[in-house]
KOLZAKOL-645953 format. One record per residue: residue in three letters; x, y, z of N, C-alpha, C, O in turn. Coordinates in pm, whole numbers. Layout:
ATOM     r       nx       ny       nz      cax      cay      caz       cx       cy       cz       ox       oy       oz
ATOM   ALA        X        Y        Z        X        Y        Z        X        Y        Z        X        Y        Z
...
//
This chain:
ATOM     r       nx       ny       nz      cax      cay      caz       cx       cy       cz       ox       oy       oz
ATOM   UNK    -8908     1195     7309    -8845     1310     7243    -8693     1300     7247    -8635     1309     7138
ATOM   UNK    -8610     1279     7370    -8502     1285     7351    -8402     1173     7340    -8280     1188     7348
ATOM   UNK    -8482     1031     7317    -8406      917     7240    -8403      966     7077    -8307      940     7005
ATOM   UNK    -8509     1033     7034    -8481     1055     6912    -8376     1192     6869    -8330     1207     6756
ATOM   UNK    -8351     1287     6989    -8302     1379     6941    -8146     1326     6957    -8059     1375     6885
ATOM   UNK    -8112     1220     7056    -8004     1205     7149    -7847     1160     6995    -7730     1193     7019
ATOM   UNK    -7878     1101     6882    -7790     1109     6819    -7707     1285     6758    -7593     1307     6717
ATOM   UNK    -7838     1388     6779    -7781     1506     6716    -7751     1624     6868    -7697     1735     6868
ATOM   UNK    -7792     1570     6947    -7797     1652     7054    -7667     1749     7073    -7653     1870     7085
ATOM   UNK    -7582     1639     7070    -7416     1723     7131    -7396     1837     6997    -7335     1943     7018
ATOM   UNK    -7439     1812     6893    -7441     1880     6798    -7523     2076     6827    -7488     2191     6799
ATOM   UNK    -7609     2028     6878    -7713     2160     6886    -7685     2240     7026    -7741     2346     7055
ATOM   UNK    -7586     2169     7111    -7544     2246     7219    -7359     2280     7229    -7285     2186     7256
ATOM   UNK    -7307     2403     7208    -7177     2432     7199    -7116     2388     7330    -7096     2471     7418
ATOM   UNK    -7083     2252     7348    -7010     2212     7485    -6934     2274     7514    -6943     2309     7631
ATOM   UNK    -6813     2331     7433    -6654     2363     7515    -6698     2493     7551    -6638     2533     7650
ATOM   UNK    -6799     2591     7497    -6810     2683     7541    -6879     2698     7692    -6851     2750     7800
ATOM   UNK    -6972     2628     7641    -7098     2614     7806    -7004     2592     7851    -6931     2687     7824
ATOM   UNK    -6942     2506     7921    -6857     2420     8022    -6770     2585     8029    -6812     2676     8102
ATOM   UNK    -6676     2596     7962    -6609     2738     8004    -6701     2823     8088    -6668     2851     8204
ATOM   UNK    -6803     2861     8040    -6888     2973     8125    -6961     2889     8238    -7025     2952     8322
ATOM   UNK    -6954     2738     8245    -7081     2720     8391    -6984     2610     8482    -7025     2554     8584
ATOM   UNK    -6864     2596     8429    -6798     2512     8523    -6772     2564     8680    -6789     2511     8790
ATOM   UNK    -6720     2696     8634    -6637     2767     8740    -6797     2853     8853    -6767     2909     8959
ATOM   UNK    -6898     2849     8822    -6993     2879     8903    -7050     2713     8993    -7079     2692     9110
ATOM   UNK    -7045     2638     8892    -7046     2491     8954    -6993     2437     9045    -7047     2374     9136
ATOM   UNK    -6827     2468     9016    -6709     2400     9116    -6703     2490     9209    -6676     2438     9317
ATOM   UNK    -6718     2613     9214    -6770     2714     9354    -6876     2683     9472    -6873     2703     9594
ATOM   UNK    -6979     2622     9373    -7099     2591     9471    -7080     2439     9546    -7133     2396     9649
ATOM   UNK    -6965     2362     9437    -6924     2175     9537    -6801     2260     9625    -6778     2213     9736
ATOM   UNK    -6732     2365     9588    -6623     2388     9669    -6661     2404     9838    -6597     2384     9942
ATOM   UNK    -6783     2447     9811    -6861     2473     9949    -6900     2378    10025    -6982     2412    10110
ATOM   UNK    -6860     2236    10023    -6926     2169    10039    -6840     2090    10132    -6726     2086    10087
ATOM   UNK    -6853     2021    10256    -6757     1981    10327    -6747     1872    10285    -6844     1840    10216
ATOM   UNK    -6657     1785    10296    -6666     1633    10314    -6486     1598    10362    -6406     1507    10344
ATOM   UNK    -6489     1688    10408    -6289     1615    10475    -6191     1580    10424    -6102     1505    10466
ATOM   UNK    -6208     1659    10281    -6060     1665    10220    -6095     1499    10107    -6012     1477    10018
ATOM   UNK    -6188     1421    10119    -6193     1291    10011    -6267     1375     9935    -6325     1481     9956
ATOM   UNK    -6249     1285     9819    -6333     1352     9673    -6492     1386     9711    -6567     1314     9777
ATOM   UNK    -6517     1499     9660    -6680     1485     9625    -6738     1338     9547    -6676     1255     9482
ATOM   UNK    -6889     1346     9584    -6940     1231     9524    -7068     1350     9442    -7139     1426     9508
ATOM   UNK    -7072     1337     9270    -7139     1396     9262    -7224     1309     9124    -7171     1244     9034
ATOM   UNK    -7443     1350     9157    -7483     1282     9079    -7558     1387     8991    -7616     1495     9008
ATOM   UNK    -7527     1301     8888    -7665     1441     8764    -7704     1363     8723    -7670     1263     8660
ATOM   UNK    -7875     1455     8798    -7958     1333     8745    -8031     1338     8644    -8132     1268     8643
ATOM   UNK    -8015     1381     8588    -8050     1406     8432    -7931     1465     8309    -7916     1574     8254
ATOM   UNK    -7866     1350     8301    -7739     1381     8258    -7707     1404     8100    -7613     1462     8044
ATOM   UNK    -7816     1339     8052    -7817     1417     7885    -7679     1333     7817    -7631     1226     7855
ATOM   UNK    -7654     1386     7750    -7525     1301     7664    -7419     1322     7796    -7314     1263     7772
ATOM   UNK    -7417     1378     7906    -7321     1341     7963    -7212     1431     8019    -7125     1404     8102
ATOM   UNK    -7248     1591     7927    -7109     1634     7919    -7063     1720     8035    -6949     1764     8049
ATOM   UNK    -7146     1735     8100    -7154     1803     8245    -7047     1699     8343    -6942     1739     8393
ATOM   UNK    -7101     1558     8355    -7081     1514     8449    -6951     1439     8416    -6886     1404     8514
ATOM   UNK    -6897     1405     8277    -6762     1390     8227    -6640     1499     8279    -6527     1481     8323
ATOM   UNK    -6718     1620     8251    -6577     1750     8290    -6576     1751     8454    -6475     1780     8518
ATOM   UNK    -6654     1729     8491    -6630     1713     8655    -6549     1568     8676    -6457     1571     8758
ATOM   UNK    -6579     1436     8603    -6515     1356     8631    -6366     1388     8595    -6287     1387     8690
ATOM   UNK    -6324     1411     8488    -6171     1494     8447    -6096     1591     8550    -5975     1613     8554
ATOM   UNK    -6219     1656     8652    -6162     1704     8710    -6183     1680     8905    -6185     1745     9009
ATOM   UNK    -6194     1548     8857    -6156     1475     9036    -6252     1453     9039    -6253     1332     9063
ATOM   UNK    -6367     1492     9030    -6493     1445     9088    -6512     1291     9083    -6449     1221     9004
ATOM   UNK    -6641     1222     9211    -6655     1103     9171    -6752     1110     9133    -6843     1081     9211
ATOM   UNK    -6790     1156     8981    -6946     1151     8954    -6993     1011     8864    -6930      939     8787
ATOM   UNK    -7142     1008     8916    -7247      925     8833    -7369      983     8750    -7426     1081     8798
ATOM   UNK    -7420      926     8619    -7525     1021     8609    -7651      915     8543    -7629      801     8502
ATOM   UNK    -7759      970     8544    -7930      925     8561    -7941     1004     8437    -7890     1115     8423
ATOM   UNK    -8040      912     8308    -8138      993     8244    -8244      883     8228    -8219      762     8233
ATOM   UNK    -8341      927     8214    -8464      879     8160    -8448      826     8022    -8479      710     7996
ATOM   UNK    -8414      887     7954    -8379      826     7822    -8302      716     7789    -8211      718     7872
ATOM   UNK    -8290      644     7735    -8159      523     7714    -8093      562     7602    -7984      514     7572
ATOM   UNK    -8161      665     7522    -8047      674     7367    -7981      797     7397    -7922      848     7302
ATOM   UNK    -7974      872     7529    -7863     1014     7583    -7786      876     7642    -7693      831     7575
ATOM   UNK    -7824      810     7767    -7740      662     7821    -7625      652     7738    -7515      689     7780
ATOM   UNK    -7639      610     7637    -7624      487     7564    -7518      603     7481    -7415      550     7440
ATOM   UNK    -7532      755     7453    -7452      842     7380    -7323      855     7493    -7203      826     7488
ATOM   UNK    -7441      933     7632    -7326      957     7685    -7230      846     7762    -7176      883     7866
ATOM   UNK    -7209      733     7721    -7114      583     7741    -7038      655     7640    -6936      712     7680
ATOM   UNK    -7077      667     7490    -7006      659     7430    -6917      792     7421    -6824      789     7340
ATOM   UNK    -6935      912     7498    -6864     1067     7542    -6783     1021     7621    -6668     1026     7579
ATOM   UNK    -6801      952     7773    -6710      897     7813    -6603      870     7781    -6498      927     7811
ATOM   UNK    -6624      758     7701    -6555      678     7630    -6394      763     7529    -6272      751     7518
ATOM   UNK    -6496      836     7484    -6378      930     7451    -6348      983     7480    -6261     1026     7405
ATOM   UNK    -6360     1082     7643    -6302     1138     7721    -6192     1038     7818    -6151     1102     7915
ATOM   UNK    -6156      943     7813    -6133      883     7878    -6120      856     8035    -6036      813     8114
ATOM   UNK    -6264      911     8035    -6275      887     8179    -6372      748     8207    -6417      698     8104
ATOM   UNK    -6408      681     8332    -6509      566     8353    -6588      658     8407    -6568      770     8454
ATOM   UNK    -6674      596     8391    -6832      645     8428    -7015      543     8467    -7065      448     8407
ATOM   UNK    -7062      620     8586    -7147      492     8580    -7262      550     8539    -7328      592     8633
ATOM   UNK    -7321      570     8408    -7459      581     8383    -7526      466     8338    -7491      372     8265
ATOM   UNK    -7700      511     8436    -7764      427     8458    -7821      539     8371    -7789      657     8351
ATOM   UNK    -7955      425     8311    -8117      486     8262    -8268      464     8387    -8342      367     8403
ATOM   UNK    -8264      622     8465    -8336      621     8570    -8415      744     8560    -8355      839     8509
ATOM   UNK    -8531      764     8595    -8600      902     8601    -8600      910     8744    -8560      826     8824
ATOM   UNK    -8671     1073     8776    -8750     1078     8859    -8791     1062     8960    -8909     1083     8930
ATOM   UNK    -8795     1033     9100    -8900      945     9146    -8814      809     9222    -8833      750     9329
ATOM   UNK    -8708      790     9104    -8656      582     9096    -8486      624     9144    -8417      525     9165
ATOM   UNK    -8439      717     9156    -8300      732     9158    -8233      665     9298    -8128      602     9294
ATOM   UNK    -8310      689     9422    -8285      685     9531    -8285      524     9534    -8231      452     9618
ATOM   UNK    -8358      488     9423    -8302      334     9439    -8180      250     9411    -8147      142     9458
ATOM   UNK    -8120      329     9321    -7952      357     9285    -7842      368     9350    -7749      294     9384
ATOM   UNK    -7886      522     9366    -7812      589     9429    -7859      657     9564    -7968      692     9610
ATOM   UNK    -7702      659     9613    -7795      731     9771    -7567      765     9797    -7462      733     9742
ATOM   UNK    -7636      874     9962    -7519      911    10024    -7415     1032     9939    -7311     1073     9991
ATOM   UNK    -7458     1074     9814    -7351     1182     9714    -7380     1330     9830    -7454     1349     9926
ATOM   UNK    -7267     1419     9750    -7250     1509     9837    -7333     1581     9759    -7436     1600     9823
ATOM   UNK    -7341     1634     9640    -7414     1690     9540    -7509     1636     9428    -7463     1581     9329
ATOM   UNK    -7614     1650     9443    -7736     1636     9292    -7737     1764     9188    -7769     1882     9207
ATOM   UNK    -7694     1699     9076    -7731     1838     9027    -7839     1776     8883    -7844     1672     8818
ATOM   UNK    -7914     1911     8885    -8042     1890     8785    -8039     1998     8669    -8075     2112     8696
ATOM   UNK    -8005     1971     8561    -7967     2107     8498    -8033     2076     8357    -8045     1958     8326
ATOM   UNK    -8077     2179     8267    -8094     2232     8151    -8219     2164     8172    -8244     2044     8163
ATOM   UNK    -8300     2267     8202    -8451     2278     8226    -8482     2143     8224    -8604     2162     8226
ATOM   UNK    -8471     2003     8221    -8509     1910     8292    -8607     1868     8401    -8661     1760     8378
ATOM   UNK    -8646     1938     8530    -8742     1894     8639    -8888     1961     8567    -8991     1918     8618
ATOM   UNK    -8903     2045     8472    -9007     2097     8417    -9086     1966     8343    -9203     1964     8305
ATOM   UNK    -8997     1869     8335    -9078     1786     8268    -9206     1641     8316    -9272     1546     8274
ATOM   UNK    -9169     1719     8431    -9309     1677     8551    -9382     1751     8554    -9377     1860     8612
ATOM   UNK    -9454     1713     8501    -9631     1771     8480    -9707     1815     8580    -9776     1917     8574
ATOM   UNK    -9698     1738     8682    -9826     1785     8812    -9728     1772     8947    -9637     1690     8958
ATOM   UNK    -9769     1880     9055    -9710     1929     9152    -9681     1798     9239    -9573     1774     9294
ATOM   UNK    -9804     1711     9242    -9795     1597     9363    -9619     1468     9296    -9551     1385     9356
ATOM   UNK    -9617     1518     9161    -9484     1414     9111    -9385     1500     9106    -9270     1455     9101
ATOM   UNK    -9406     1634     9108    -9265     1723     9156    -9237     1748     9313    -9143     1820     9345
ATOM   UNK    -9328     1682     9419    -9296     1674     9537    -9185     1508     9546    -9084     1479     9610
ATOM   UNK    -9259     1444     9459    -9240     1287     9481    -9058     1309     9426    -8970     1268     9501
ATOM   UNK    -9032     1356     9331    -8898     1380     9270    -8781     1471     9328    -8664     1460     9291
ATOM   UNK    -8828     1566     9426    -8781     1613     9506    -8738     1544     9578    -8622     1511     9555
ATOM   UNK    -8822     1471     9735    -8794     1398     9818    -8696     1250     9769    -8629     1175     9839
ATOM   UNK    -8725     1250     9608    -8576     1136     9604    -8473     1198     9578    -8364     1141     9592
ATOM   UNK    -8482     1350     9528    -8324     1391     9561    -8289     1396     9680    -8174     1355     9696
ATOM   UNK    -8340     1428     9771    -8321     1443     9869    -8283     1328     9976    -8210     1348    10073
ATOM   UNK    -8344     1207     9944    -8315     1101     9972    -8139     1038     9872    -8066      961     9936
ATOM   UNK    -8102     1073     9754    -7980     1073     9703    -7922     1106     9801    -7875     1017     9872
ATOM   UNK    -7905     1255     9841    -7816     1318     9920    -7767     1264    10098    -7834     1187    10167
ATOM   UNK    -7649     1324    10137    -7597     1286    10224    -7656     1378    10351    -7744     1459    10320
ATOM   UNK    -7618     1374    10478    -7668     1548    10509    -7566     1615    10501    -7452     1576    10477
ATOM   UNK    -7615     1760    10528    -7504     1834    10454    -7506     1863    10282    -7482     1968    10221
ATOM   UNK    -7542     1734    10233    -7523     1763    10084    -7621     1873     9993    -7721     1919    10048
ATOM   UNK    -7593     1906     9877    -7623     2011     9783    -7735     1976     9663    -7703     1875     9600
ATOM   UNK    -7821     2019     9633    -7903     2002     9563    -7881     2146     9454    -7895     2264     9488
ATOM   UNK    -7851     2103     9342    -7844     2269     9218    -7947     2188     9112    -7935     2080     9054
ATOM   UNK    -8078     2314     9115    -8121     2294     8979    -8131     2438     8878    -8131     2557     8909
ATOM   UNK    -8136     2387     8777    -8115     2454     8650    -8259     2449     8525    -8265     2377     8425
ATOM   UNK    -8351     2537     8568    -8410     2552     8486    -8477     2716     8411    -8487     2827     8462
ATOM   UNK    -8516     2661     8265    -8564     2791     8266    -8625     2919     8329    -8681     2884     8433
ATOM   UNK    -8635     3038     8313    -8689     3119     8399    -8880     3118     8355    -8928     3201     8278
ATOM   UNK    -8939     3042     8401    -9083     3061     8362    -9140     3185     8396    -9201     3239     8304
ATOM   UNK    -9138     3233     8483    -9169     3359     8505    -9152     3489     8411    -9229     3584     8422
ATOM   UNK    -9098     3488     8365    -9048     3549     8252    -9120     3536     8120    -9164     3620     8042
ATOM   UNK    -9116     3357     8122    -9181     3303     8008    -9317     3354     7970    -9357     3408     7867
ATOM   UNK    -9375     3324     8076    -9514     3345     8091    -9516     3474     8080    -9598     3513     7997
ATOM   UNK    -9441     3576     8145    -9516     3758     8103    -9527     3760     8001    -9631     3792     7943
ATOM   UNK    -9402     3721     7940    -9393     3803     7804    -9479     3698     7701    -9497     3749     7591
ATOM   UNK    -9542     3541     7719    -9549     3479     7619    -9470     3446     7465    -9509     3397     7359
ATOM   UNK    -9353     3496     7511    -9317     3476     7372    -9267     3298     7336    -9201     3220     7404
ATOM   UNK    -9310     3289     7248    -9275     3155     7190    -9162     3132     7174    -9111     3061     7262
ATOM   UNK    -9053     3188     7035    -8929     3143     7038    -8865     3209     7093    -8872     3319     7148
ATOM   UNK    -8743     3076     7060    -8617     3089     7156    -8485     3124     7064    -8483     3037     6977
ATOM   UNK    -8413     3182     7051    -8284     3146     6958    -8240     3044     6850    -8145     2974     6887
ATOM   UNK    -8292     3017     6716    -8198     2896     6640    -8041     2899     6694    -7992     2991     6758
ATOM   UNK    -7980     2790     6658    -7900     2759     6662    -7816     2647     6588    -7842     2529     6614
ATOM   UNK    -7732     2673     6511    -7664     2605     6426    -7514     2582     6449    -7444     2634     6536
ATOM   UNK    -7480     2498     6360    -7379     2401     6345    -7335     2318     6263    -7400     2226     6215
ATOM   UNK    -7214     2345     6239    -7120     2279     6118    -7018     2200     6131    -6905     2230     6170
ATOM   UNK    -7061     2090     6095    -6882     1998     6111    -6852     1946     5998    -6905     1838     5973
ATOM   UNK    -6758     2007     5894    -6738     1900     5777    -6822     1961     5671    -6864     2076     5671
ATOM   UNK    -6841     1873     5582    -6997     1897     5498    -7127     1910     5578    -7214     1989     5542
ATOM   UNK    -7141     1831     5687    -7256     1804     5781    -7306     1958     5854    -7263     2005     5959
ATOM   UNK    -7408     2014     5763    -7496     2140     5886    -7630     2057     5969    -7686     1949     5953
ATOM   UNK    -7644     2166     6059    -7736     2170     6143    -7808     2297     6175    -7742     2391     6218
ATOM   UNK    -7931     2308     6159    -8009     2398     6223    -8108     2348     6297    -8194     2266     6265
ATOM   UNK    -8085     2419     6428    -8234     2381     6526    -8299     2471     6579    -8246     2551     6656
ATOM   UNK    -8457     2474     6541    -8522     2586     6588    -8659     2521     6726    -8753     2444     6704
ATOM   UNK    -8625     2584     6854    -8740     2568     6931    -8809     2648     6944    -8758     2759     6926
ATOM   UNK    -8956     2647     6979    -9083     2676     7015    -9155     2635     7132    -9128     2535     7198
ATOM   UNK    -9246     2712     7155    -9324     2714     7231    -9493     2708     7215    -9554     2804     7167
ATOM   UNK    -9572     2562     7268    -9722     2619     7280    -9796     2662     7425    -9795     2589     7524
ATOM   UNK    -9841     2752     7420    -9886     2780     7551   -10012     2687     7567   -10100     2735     7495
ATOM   UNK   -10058     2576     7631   -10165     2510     7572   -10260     2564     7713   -10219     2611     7819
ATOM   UNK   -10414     2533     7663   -10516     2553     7724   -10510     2512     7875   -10575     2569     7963
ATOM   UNK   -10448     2433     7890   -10461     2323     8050   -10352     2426     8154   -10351     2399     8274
ATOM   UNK   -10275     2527     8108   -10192     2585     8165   -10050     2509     8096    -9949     2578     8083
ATOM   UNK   -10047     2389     8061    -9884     2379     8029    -9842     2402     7913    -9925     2429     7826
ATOM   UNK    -9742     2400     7890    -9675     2406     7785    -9614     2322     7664    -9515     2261     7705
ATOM   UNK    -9638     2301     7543    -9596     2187     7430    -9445     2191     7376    -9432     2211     7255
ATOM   UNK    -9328     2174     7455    -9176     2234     7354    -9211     2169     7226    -9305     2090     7215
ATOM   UNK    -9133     2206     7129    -9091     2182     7014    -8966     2199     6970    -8922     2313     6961
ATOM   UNK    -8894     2094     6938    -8758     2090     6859    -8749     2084     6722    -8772     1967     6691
ATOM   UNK    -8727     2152     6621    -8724     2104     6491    -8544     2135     6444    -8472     2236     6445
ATOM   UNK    -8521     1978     6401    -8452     1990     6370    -8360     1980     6184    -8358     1867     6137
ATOM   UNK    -8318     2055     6128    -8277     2044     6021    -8151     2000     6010    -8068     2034     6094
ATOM   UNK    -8112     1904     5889    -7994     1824     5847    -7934     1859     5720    -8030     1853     5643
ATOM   UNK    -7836     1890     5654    -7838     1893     5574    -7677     1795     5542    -7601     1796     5639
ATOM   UNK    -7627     1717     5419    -7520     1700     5420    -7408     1756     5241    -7421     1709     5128
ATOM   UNK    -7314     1862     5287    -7245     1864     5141    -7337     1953     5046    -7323     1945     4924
ATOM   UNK    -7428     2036     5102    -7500     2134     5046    -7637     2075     4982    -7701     2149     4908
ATOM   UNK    -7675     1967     5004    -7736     1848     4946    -7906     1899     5002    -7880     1973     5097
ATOM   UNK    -8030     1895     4991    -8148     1947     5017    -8160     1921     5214    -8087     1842     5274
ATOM   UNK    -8257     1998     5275    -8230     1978     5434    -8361     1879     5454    -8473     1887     5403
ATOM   UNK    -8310     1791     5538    -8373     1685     5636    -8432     1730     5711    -8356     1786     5790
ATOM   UNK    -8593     1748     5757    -8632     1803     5846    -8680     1692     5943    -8701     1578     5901
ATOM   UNK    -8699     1729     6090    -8781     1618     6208    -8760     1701     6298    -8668     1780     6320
ATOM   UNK    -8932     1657     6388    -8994     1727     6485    -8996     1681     6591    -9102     1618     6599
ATOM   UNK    -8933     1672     6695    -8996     1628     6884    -9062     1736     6897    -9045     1842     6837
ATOM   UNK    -9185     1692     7025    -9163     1740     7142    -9253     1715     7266    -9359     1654     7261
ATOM   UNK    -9215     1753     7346    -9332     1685     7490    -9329     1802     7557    -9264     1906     7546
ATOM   UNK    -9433     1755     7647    -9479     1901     7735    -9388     1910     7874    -9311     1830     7927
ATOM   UNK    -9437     2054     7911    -9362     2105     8012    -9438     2193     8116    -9505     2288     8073
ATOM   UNK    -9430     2161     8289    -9437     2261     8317    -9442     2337     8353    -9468     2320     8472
ATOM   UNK    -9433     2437     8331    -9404     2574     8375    -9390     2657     8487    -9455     2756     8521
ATOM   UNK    -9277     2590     8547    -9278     2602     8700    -9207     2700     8731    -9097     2727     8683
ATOM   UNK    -9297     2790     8857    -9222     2930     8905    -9169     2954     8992    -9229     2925     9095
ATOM   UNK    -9057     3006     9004    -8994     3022     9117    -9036     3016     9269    -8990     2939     9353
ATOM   UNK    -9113     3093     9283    -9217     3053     9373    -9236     2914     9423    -9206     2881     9537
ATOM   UNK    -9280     2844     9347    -9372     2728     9332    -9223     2617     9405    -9220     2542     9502
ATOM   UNK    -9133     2651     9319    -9002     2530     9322    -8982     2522     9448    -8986     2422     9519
ATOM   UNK    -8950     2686     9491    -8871     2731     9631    -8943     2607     9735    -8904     2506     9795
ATOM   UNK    -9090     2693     9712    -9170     2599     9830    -9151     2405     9808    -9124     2325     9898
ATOM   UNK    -9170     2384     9703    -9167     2251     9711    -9001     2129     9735    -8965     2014     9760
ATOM   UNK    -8948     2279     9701    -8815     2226     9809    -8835     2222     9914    -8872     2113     9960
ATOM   UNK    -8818     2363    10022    -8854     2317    10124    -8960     2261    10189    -8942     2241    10310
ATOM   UNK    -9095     2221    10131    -9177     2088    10182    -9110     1960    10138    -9169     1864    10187
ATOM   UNK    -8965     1911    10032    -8947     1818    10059    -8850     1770    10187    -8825     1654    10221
ATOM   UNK    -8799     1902    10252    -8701     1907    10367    -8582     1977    10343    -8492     1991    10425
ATOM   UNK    -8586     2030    10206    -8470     2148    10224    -8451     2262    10278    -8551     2323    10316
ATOM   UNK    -8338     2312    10293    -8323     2424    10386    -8233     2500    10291    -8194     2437    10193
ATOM   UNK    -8193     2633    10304    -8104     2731    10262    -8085     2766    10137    -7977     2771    10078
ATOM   UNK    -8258     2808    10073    -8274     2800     9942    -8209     2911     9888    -8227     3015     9952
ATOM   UNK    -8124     2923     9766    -8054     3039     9742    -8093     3062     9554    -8075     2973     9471
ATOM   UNK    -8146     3194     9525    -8196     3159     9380    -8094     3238     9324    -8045     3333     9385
ATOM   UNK    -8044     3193     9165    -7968     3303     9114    -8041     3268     8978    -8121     3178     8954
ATOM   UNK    -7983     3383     8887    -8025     3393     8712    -7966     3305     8628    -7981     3285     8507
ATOM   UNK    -7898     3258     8704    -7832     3187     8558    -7689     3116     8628    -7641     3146     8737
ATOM   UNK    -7634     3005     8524    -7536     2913     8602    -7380     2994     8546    -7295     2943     8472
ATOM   UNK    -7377     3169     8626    -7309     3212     8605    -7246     3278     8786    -7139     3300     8843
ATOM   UNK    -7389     3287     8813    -7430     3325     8938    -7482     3481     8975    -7479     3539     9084
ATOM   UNK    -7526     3520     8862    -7607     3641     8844    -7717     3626     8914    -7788     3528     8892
ATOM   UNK    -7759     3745     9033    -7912     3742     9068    -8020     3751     8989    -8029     3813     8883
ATOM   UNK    -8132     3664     9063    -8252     3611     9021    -8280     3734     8981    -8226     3833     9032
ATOM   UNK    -8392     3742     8858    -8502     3830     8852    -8578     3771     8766    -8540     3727     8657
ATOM   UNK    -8760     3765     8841    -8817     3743     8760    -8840     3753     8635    -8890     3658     8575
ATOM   UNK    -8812     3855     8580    -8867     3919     8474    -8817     3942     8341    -8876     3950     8233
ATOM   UNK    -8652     3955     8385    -8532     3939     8261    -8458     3838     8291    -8385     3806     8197
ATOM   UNK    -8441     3741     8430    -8340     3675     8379    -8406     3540     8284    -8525     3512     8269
ATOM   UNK    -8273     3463     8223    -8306     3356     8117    -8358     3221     8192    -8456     3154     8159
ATOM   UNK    -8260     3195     8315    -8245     3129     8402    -8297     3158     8501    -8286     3270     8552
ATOM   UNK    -8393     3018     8568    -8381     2978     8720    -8320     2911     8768    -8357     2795     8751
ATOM   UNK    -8180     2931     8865    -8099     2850     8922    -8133     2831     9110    -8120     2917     9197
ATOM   UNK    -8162     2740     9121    -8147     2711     9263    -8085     2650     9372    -8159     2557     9403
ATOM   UNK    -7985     2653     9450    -7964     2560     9538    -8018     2620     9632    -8066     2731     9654
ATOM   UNK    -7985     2439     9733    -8079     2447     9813    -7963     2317     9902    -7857     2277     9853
ATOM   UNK    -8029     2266    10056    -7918     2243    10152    -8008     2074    10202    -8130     2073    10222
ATOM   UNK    -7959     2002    10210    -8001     1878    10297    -7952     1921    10384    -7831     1946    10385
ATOM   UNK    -8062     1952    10526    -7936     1986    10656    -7932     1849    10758    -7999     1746    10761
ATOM   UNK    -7832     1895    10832    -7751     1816    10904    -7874     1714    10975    -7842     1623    11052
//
């Protein structure tokens, strides 16, 4: 799904804005973080085109970032690139990171990403390699939807969202299937259009799932975390099941 979405991606997400609203809850939660006055070392491991772990590099950080995908890889080289910052992304899921990387002060896992482990025994296994990334002491933040929520209400969609650069539009509409097995089917559809010219349509999507707060908390701490802290959103609004959009979690490698 997201080698094919990864050429329009940066397109369907308003970077300069996100980054305005989730930097300053971000750099609060590494500010917390000891390491003796040398730079943070920070990894995202699911780094998407990149743009998370670029604005932290711009701003001192020593970050690296992991995706599963090779065509986000392979974009976000080329975000870098024009940010002019260096950067080391690798193409790693899951599970494989700790073979990489190891010793960072911070992991961070963001935009619903860890949902895309299907069964509990490979969301234990993906845990314990963040955890194995980390230093002690170090920070684990993930960022995913609020399922809890999802699930009361069942509602399927989510917000379109569009975009214009030039002649070039974009509309992207996601969905939701609630499927029989308990998980969930996303759907991306995305529309193209160029110069007012008829719209291009194409479909991803892969399953997800639907993991509850509950469920995460614990399987953090069975992978050895400590000092689980939940908020609503990467603003730092408290959790609530029920309305917030977001499940945000950190959580502590201790000493």
């Amino acid at each position: 799904m997201y080698d094919s979405l990864s050429a329009d991606y940066d397109y369907f997400v308003n970077w300069p804005e996100r980054l305005k609203v989730e930097l300053p809850f971000l750099e609060a939660q590494l500010a917390a973080i000891d390491t003796g006055g040398r730079p943070k070392r920070v990894l995202d491991a699911a780094c998407g085109t990149g743009m998370h772990a670029i604005e932290l590099a711009r701003r001192g950080y020593r970050v690296a970032g992991a995706d599963l995908s090779a065509g986000m890889i392979e974009r976000a080289a080329v975000n870098a690139k024009a940010a002019g910052v260096q950067m080391d992304f690798r193409v790693a899921g899951f599970g494989d990171l700790a073979d990489i990387f190891s010793d960072f002060d911070a992991l961070l896992c963001l935009g619903n990403s860890l949902p895309h482990i299907l069964a509990l025994d490979e969301l234990a296994s993906a845990l314990r390699d963040f955890y194995a990334c980390l230093r002690t002491g170090g920070l684990v933040l993930i960022q995913n939807r609020n399922f809890d929520a999802v699930l009361a209400s069942r509602e399927r969609w989510m917000p379109p969202e569009s975009r214009q650069v030039g002649d070039q539009e974009w509309l992207f509409l996601r969905f939701y299937d609630f499927d029989q097995d308990g998980l969930i089917t996303f759907h991306v559809v995305t529309l193209a259009r160029h110069a007012g010219a008829g719209w291009q349509q194409k479909d991803a999507s892969t399953r997800l799932y639907p993991l509850r707060a509950d469920e995460l908390v614990q399987a953090l701490e069975m992978a050895g975390f400590q000092q689980v802290v939940r908020f609503g959103n990467l603003i730092g609004d408290p959790f609530d099941p029920l309305t917030s959009g977001n499940l945000v979690l950190t959580a502590v490698r201790p000493e």
